[in-house]
N, C-alpha and C positions, 0 to 999 in steps of 0.2 A: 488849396485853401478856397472854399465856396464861400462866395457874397450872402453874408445876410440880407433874409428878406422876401418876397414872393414873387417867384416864377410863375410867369403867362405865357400863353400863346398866341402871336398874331394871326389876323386873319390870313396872312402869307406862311401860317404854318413855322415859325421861325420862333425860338423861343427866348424871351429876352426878360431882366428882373425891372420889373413892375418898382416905380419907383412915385415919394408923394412928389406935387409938384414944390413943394417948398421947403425937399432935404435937396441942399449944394452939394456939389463934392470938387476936393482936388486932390489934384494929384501934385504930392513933396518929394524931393530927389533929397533921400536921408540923409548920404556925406556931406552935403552944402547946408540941407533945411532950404532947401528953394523949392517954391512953388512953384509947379511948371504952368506961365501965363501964355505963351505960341508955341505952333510949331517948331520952329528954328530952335527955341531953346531945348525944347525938349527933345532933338533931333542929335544934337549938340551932348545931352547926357546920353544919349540913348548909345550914339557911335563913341563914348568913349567905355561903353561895357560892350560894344563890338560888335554893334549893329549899323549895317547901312543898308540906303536904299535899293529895294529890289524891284519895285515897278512902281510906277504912278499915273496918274491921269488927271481928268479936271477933279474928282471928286474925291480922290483915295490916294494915298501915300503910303508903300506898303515895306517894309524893312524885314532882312533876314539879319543873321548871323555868317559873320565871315569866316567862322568856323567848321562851315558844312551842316548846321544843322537843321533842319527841317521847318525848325520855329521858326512862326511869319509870324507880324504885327502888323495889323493895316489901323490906319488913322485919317480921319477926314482931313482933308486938305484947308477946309475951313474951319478956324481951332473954337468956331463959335459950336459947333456943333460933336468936339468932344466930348463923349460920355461916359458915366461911369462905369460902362461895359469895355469900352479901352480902356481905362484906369486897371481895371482889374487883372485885364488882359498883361497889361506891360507888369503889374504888380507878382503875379502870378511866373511867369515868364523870367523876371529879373529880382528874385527872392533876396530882401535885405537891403533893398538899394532904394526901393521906391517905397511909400504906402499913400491907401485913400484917405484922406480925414474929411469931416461935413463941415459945410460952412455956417 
């Protein structure tokens, strides 16, 4: 499932979607209808579909699957600075359970 919308390149050669500054987004955990507001909680949804942490640091929280599989998640440690390129990421990743919607 690709993000609608316009892909750029940074000058770090990194490519990320181009977003206005006054579309919001969040991220909802479908079976509840909860909005995911920190880390904790949405750490909390994430390990009961069977993700835990696999490394971290000051700036990155990064989660696999306990099932051996290869998917990583990484998420800022500071939830002011999630975006909607992890949303899509966990979205993508955990099909049916999560979606983006705009504020």
């Amino acid at each position: 499932m690709a993000a609608g919308g316009v892909w750029v390149f940074r000058k770090d050669r990194v490519m990320e979607l181009a977003q206005e500054a006054s579309s919001r987004k969040a991220l909802v955990y479908l079976p509840a209808n909860e909005t995911m507001r920190s880390l904790p909680a949405l750490e909390r949804r994430l390990g009961s579909l069977g993700w835990e942490r696999y490394y971290e640091d000051r700036a990155v929280v990064q989660l696999h699957r306990r099932d051996g599989s290869l998917d990583l998640i990484s998420l800022p440690r500071d939830f002011a600075q999630f975006r909607s390129i992890h949303m899509y990421d966990i979205v993508v990743k955990n099909r049916g359970h999560f979606k983006v919607i705009g504020l």
